[in-house]
Wavefront OBJ file of the C-alpha trace (Angstrom):
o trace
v -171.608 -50.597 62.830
v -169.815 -52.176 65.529
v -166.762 -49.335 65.063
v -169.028 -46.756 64.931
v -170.701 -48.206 68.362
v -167.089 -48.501 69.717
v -166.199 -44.417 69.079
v -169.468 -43.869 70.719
v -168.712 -46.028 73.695
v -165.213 -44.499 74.272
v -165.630 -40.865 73.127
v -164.102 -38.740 75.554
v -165.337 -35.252 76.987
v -163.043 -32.008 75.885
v -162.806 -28.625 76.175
v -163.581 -28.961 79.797
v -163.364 -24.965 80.988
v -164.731 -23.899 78.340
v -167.360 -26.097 78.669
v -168.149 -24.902 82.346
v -172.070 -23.717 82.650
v -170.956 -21.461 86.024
v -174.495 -21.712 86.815
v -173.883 -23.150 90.314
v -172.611 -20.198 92.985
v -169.142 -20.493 94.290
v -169.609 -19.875 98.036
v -167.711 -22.824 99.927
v -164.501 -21.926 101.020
v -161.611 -24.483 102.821
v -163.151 -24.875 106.103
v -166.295 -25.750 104.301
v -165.078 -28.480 102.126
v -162.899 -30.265 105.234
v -166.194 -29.818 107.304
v -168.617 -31.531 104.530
v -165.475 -34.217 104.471
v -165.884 -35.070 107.897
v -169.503 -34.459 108.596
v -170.526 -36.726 105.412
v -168.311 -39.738 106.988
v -168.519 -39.295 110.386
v -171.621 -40.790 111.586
v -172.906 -43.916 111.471
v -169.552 -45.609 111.157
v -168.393 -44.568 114.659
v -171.804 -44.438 116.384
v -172.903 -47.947 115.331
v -170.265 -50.105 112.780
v -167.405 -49.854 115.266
v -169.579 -52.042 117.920
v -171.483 -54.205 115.150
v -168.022 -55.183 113.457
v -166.376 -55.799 116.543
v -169.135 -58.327 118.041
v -169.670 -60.502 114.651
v -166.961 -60.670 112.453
v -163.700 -58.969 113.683
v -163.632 -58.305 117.676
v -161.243 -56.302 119.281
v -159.011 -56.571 115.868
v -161.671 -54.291 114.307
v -159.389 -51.207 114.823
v -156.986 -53.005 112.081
v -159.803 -53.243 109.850
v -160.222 -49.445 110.449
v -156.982 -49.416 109.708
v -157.135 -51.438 106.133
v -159.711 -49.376 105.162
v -158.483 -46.227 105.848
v -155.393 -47.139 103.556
v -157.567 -48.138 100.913
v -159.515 -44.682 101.401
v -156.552 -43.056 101.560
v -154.798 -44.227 98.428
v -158.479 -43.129 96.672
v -158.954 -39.787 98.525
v -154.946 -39.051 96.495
v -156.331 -40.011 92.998
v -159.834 -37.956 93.950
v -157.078 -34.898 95.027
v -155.414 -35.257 91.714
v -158.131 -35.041 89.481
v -159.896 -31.964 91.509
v -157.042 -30.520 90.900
v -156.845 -31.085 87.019
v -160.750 -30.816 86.771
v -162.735 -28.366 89.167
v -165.653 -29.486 87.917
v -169.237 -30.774 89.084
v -169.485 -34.715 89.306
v -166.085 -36.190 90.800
v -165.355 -39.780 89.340
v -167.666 -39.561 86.783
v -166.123 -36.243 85.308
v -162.333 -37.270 86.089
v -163.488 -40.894 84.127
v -165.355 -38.631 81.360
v -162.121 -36.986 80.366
v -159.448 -40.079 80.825
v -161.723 -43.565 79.524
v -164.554 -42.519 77.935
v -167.937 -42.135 77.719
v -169.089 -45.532 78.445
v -167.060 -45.914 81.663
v -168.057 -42.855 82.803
v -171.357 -43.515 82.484
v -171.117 -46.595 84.674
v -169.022 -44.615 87.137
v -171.725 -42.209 87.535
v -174.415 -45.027 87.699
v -172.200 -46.375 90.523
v -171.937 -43.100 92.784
v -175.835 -42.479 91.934
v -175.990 -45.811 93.742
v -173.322 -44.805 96.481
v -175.462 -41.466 97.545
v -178.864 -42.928 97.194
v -178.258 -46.017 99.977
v -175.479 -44.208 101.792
v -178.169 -41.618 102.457
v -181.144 -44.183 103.008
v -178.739 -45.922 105.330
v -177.618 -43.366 107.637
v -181.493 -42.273 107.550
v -182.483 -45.479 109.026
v -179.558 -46.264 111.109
v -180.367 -42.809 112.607
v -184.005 -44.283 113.213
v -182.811 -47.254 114.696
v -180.299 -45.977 117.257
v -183.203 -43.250 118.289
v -185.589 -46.107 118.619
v -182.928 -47.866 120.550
v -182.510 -45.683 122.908
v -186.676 -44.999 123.443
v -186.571 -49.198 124.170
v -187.949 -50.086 120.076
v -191.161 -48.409 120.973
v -191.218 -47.002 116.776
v -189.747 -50.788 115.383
v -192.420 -52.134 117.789
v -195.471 -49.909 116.579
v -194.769 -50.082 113.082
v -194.091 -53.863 112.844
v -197.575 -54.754 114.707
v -199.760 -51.958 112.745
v -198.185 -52.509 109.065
v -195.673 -55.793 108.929
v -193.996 -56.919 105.566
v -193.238 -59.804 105.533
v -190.811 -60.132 102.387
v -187.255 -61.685 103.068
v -185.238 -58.779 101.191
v -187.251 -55.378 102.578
v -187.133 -54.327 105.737
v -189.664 -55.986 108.679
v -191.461 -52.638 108.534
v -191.820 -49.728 106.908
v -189.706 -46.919 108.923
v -192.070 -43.485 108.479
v -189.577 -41.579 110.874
v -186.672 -42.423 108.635
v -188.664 -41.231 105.450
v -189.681 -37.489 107.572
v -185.876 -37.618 107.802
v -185.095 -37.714 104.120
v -187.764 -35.087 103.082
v -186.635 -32.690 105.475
v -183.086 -32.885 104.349
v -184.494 -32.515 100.561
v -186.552 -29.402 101.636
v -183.257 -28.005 103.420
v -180.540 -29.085 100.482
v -182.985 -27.505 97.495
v -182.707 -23.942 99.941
v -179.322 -23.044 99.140
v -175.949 -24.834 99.397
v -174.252 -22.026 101.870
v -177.447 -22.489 104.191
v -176.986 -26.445 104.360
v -173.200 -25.778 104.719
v -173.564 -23.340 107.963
v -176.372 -26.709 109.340
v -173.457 -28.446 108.232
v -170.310 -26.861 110.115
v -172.717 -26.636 112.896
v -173.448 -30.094 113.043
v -169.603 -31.371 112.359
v -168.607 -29.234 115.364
v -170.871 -30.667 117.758
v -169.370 -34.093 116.617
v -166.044 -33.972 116.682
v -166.682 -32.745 120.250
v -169.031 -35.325 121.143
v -165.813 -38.143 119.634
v -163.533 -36.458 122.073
v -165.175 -36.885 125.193
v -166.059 -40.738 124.001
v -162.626 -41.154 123.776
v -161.590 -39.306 126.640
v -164.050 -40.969 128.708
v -163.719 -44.100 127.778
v -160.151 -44.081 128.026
v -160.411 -43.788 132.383
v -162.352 -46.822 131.990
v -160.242 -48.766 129.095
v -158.583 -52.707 130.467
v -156.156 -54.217 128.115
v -157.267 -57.143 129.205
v -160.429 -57.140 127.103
v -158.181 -57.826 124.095
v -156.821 -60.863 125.684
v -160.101 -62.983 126.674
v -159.808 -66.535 126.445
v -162.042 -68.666 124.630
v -162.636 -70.637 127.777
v -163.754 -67.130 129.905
v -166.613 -66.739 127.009
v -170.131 -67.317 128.683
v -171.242 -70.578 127.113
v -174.411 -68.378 126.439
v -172.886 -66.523 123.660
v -173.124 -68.601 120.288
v -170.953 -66.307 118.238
v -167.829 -65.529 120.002
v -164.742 -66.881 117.606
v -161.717 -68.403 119.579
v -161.236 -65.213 121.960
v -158.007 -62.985 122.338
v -157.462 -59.828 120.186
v -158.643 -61.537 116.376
v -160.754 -64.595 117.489
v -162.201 -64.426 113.658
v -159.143 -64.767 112.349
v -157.105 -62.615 109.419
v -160.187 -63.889 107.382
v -162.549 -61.744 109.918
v -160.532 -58.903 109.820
v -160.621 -58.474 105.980
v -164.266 -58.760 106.475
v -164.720 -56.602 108.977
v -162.186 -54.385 106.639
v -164.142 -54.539 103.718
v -167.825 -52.980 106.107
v -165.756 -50.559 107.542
v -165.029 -49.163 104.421
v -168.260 -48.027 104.451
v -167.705 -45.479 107.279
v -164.877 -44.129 104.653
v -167.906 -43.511 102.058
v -168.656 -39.801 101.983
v -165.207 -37.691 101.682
v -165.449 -37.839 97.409
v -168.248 -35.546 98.665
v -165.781 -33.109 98.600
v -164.660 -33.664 95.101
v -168.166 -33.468 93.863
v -168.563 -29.128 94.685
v -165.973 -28.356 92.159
v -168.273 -25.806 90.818
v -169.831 -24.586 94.437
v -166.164 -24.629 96.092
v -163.501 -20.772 95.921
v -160.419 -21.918 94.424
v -161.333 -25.610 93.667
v -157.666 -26.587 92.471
v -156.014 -26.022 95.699
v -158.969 -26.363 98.094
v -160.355 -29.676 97.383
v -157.178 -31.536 97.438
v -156.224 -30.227 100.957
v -160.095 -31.313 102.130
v -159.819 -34.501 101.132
v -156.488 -34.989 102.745
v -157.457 -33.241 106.267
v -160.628 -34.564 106.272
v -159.581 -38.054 105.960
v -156.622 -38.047 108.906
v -159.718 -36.385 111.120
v -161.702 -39.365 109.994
v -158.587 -42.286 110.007
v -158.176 -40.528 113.973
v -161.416 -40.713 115.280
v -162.303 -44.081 113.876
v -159.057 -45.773 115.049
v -159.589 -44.092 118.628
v -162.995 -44.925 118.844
v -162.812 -48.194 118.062
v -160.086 -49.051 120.287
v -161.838 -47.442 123.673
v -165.066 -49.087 122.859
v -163.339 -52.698 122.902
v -161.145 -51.820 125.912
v -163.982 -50.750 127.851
v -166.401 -53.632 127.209
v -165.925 -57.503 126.097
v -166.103 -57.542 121.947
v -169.020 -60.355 122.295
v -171.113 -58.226 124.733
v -171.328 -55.000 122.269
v -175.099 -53.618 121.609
v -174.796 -53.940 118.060
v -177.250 -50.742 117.698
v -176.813 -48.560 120.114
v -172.637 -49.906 121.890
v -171.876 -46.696 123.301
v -175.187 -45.901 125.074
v -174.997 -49.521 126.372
v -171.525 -49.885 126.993
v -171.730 -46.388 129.512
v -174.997 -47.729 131.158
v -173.115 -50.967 131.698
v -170.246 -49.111 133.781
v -172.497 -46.661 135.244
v -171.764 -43.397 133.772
v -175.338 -42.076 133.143
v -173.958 -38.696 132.823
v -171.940 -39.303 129.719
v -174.485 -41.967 127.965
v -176.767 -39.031 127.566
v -174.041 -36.498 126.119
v -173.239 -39.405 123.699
v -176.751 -39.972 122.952
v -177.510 -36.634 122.040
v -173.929 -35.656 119.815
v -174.927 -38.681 118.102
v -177.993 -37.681 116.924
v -176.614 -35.213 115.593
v -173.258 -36.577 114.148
v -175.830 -38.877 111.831
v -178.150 -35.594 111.294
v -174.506 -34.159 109.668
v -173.597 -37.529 107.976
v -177.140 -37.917 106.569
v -176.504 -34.280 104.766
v -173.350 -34.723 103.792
v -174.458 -38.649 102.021
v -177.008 -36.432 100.161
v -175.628 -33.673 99.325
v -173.681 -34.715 96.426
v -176.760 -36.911 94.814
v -177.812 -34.022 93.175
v -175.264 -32.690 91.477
v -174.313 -36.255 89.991
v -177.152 -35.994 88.531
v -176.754 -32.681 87.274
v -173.104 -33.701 85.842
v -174.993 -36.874 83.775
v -177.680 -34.695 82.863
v -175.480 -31.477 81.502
v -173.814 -34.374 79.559
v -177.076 -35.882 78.034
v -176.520 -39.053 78.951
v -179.225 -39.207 81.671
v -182.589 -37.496 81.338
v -181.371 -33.269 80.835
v -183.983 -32.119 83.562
v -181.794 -32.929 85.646
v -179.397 -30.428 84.489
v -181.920 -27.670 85.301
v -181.068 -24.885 88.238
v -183.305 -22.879 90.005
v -182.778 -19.427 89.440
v -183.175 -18.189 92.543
v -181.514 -20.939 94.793
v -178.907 -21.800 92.455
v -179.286 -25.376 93.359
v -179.987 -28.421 91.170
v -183.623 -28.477 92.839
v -184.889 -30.909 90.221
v -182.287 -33.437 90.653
v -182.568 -33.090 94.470
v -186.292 -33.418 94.608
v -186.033 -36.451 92.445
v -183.572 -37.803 94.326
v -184.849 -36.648 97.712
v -188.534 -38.895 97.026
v -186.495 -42.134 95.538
v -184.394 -42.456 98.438
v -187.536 -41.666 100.504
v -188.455 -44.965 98.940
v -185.759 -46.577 99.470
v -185.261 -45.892 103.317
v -189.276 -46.512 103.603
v -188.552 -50.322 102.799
v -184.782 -51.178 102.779
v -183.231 -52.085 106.526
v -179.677 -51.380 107.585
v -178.112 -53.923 106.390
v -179.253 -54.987 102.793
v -178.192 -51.264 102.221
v -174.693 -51.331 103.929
v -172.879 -53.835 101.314
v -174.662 -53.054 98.284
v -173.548 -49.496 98.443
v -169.796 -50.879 99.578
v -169.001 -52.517 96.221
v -170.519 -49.315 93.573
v -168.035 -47.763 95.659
v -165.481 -49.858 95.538
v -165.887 -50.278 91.580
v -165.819 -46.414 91.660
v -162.559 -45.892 93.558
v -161.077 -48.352 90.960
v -161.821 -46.425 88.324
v -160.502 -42.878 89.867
v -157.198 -44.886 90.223
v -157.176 -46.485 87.070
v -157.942 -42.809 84.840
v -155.043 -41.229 87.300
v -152.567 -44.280 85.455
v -153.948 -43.481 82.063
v -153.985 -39.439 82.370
v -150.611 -39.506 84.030
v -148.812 -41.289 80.786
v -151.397 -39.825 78.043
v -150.016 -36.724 75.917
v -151.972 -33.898 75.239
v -151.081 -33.639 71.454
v -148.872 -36.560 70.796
v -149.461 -37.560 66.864
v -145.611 -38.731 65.712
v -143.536 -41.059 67.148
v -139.780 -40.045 67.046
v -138.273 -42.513 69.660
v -135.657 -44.356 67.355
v -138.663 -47.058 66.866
v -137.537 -49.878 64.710
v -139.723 -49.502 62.220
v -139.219 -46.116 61.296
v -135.241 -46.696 60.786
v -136.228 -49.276 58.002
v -135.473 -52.034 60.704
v -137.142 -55.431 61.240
v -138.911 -55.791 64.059
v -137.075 -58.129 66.975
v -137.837 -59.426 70.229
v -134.704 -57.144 71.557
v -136.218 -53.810 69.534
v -139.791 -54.720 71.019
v -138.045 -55.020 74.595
v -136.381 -51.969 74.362
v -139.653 -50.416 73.186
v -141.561 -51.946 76.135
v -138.975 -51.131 79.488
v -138.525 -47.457 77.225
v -134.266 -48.755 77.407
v -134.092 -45.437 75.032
v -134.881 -43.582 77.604
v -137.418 -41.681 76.063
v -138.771 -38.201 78.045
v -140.961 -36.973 75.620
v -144.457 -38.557 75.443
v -144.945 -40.296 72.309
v -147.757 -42.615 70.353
v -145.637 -45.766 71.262
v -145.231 -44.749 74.851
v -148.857 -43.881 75.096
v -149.679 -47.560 73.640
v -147.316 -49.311 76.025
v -149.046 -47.619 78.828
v -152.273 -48.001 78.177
v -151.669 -51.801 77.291
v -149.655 -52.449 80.705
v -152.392 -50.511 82.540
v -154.823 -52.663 81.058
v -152.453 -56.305 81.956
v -151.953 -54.840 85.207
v -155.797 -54.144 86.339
v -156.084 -58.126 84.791
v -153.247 -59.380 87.006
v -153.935 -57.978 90.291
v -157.948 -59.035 89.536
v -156.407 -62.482 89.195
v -154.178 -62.048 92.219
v -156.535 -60.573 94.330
v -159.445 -63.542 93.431
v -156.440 -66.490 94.165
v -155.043 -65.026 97.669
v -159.457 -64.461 98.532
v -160.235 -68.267 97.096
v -156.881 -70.145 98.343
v -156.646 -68.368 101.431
v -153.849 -69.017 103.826
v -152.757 -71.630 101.274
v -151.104 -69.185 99.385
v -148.436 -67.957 101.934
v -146.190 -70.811 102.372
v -148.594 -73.402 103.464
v -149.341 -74.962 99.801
v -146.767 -75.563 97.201
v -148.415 -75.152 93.983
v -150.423 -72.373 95.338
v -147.166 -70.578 96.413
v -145.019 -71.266 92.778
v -148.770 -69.947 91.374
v -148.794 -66.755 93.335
v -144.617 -66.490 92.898
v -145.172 -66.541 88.999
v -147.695 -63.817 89.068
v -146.451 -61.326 91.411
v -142.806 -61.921 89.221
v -145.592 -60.687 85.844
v -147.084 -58.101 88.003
v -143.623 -56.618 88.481
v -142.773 -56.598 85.315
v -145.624 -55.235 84.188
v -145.185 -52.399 86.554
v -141.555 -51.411 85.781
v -142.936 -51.419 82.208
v -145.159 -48.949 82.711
v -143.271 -46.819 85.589
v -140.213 -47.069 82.729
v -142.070 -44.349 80.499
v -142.399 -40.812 80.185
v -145.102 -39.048 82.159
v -147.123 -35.890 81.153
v -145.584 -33.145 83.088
v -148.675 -30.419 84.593
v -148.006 -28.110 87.349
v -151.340 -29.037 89.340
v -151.677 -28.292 93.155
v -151.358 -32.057 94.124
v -150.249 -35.068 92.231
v -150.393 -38.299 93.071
v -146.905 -39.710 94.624
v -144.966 -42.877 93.986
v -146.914 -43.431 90.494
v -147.292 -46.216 89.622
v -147.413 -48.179 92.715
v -149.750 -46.364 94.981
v -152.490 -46.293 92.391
v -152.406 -50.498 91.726
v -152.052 -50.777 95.636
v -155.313 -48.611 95.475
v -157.019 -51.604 92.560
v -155.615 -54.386 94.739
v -157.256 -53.285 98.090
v -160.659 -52.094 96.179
v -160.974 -54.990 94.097
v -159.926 -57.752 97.054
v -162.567 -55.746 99.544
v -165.188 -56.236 96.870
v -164.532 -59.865 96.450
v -165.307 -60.011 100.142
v -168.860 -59.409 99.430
v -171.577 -62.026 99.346
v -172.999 -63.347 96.362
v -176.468 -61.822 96.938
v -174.714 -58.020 97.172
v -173.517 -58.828 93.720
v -176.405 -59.871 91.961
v -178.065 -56.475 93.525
v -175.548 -54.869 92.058
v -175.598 -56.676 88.504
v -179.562 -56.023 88.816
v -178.755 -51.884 89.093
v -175.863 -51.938 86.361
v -178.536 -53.502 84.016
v -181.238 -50.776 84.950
v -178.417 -48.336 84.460
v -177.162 -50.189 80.696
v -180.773 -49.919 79.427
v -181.326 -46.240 79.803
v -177.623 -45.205 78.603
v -177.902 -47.508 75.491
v -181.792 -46.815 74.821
v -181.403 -42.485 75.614
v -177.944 -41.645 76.680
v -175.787 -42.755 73.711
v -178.252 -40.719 71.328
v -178.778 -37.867 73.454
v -174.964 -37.307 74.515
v -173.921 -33.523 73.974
v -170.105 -34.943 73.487
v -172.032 -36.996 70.760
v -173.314 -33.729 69.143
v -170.262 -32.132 69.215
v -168.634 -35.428 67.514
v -171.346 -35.108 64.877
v -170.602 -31.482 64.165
v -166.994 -31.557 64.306
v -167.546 -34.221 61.448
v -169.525 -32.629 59.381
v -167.663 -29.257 59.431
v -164.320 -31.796 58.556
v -166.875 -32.735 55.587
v -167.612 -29.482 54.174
v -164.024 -28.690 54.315
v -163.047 -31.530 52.283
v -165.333 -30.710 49.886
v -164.450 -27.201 49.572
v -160.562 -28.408 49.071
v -162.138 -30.844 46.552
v -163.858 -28.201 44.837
v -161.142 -25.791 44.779
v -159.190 -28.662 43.385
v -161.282 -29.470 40.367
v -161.238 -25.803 39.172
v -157.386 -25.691 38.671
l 1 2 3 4 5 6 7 8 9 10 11 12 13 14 15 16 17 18 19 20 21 22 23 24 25 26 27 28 29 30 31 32 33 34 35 36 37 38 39 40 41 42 43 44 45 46 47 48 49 50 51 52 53 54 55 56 57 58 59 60 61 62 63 64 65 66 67 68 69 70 71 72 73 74 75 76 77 78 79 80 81 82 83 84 85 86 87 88 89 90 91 92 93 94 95 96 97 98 99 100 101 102 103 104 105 106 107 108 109 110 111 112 113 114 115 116 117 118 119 120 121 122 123 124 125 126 127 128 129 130 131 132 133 134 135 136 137 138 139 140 141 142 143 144 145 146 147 148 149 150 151 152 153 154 155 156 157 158 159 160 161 162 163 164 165 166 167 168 169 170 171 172 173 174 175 176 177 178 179 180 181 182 183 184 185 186 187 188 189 190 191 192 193 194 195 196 197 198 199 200 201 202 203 204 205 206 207 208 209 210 211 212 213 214 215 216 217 218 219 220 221 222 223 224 225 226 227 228 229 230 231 232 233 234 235 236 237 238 239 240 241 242 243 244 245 246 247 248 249 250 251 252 253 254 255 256 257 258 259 260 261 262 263 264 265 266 267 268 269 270 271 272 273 274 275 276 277 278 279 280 281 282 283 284 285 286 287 288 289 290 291 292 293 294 295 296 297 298 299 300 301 302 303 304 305 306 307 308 309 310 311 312 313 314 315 316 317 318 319 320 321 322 323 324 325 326 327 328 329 330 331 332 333 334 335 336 337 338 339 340 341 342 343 344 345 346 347 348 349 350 351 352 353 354 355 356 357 358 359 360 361 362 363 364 365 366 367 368 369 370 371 372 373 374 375 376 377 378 379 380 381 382 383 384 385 386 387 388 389 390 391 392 393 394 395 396 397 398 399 400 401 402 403 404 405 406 407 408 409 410 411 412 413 414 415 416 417 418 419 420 421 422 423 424 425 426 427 428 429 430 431 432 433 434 435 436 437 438 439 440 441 442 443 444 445 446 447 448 449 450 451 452 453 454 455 456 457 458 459 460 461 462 463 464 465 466 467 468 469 470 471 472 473 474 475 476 477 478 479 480 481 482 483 484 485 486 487 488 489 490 491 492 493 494 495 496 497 498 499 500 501 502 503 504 505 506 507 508 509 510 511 512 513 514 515 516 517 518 519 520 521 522 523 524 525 526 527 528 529 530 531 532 533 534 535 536 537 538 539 540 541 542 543 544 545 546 547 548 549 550 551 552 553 554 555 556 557 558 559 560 561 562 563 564 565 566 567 568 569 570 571 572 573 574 575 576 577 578 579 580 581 582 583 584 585 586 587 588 589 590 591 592 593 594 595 596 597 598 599 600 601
């Protein structure tokens, strides 16, 4: 039973072109893909998180954490690039996880970016709502709040109508056609890139260095949340912080990797999206965030609405407006591109069988996933109707987080798996009649052979080093977030602790960098493998540690939701499952023929 349950859990997808419905149509081209890059993650991140960061947790330091989290994105968006470029195929992580892990993994992969584009698009529908209603002096909050008030401590003061007229539009639009939401799209993406420019050319004439230098004692005694002033008056500990929100204005460029079956030549198209798309995005975050603290204190920011406010506070009318109105439509764009790949996640799961297969339906006419994008269209509805800002912001930080892990963790696995390796001829011990010794097994291990050809041994070692290093840097990354500044110097035993496990990390990464990868000729690959990937783990997993204890409780609540329909449909309805089933019975019936055959001689 339980082995049985174990080859179900970690059955892997084959066969994947051959596999390929086609049913979706092929009509984005490179300019699309880097445009849905952009437009998905360039909204709400520079129009509101830049100014909310910098007043409460990281001040005028908050371009650094712009900074962390663009590294962290960036070592992702590589891994995403890779596998687009093995796998052109509908459903990003969850496809790439499909083929490398297994079933199981996938499944929770997919869960998690179901997660991702459900709040990321109920979030930039409401923070939309909010900076409108911002700028109209909270006339909607206002209304709403007096005429229908809930007063729950985890939904939203009010129920946000405007935000929900949002969503249904955008499912109305998105179930039309993909190249009619792409044209809204490029239009849309224009419009804010120009809109970014003249923000940062603007506020650039008005920029004083000496807003990064404000003394504790020049802080208004009014202001009760201020730090200890200067450039990080949070400290490295704010930073990290503020590092591990702004990743969320980084959510939305595996957007890209999700139209492998809607994008013209997916293998060489996606990667370079991902990569443009996120120096455009690393650019205009960094820039933005360093003009809007130079122009105004860090503990005066409108937390909202801070460019509006910080233009009417200097006087430039003019400009406030032309902001006001490229912002609307920057989070119009970043709204579409947050929902856009909902549906065909869900499609993805549902071809597969291990979510409900409706969702796997296409219209004929469209060519869209309309059922999955209705369905998901009215559930985020829901979502944005009673959900504020910021219960949405974290919880969809960490599913992505987890998710990003993953995509690095199947690039280690794929990049040392073989495609057909059954023997092992790497002068093993064993096989020369030898007893096994501490020296064989080391050689073995650190591949002192210097084995080229992928084998069953080298596959092993791999797989078991990945495994001890994703344990390691978890370990690593939960001392330095728990001991603090402790564990630099400060603290003895903390220091000889931390010493003794970067020395096994090491080792356990020359291990695995010490055997032979697959060689593919793929449009991009991954550099500097092994390192850049467990650099990728290390930043995702210590980001997601920064999260409070309710976001993760939210999230165990979703992964439970998510465990009860794979375990109680999806493991019994899988098509890989099927095909398992009917490979084994066709081994059967061969057997028995050979049997048969056999018994007559």
């Amino acid at each position: 039973m339980a082995s049985r349950l174990w080859r179900a859990l970690s059955r892997r997808r084959i066969d994947e072109n051959q596999d390929s419905k086609g049913e979706l149509a092929r009509v984005l081209g490179l300019f699309d893909l880097t445009a849905l890059g952009v437009g998905s993650t360039l909204g709400l991140g520079v129009y509101v998180l830049a100014g909310s960061i910098a007043k409460e947790t990281a001040g005028p330091a908050v371009c650094i954490s712009f900074l962390i989290a663009a590294i962290a994105s960036a070592f992702a968006g590589m891994c995403y690039a890779e596998f687009a470029s093995r796998v052109p195929k509908a459903g990003s992580a969850y496809v790439y996880s499909y083929i490398t892990v297994g079933e199981f993994v996938a499944f929770i992969i997919g869960w998690n970016l179901i997660l991702e584009y459900i709040i990321g698009t109920a979030s930039v529908a409401r923070g939309l709502s909010n900076y409108l209603d911002a700028l109209l002096g909270n006339v909607i909050g206002k209304t709403l709040h007096a005429a229908m008030p809930i007063n729950i401590s985890f939904l939203s003061e009010y129920p946000d109508f405007f935000a929900l007229l949002v969503v249904l539009l955008l499912m109305i639009l998105l179930s039309v056609g993909v190249k009619e939401s792409s044209i809204l799209n490029n239009i849309f993406t224009v419009v804010n890139l120009i809109t970014i420019m003249i923000i940062i050319v603007a506020g650039s004439m008005k920029a004083d260095p000496s807003n990064w230098r404000i003394p504790a004692e020049d802080i208004p005694e009014s202001v009760k949340h201020a730090g200890l002033g200067g450039f990080a008056p949070f400290g490295i500990s704010g930073i990290m912080i503020g590092a591990a929100k702004c990743f969320y204005g980084f959510v939305g460029f595996d957007a890209v990797a999700t139209t492998g079956e809607e994008a013209k030549n997916p293998q060489k198209n996606i990667p370079i999206a991902i990569v443009v798309s996120l120096i455009i995005i690393f650019i205009a975050y960094f820039s933005i965030s360093t003009v809007l603290t130079m122009m105004w204190p860090y503990y005066d920011q409108n937390a909202d609405a801070p460019f509006p406010y910080v233009f009417d506070q200097i006087g430039w009318t003019t400009i406030k407006w032309i902001v006001n109105i490229g912002a609307a439509f920057a989070l119009c764009t970043s709204l579409l591109g947050a929902m856009f790949p909902l549906p065909r996640i869900l499609y993805a799961m549902g071809s597969d069988g291990i979510i409900f297969r409706q969702f796997a339906s296409v219209h004929p006419r469209t060519m869209t996933p309309i059922f999955g994008t209705v369905i998901a269209g009215l559930f985020t509805g829901a979502m944005t109707l009673i959900f504020n800002l910021h219960q949405l912001i974290d919880m969809m930080s960490i599913g992505t987080l987890l998710a990003y892990t993953i995509v690095a963790v199947s690039v280690l696995i794929l990049r040392y798996q073989g495609k057909d390796c059954t023997s092992n001829n790497n002068h093993l011990a064993t096989m020369n009649g030898y007893e096994l010794t501490p020296i064989h097994i080391l050689k073995q291990i650190f591949n002192l052979h210097n084995q080229k050809e992928i084998t069953e041994t080298s596959t092993k070692v791999a797989k078991y080093g990945i495994a001890m290093l994703c344990v390691v840097i978890f370990v690593i990354a939960l001392f330095i977030n728990n001991v603090g500044a402790d564990a630099f110097g400060k603290n003895v035993i903390e220091t000889v602790i931390l010493v003794v496990l970067v020395i096994i990390l090491l080792l356990n990464l020359a291990a695995v960098a010490r055997q032979p990868v697959q060689e593919v000729d793929i449009a991009f690959k991954v550099p500097l493998v092994p390192l850049l990937p467990c650099c990728s783990v290390f930043i995702n997993l210590y980001l997601m540690l920064q999260l409070d204890a309710f976001t993760w409780i939210r999230f165990s609540i979703w992964l439970l939701i998510g465990f009860i329909i794979y375990f109680f449909y999806g493991i019994s309805h899988s098509k890989q499952g099927e095909r398992d089933k009917m490979e084994a019975e066709m081994m059967k019936r061969k057997y028995a023929d050979q049997v048969r055959i056999v018994t007559r001689f």
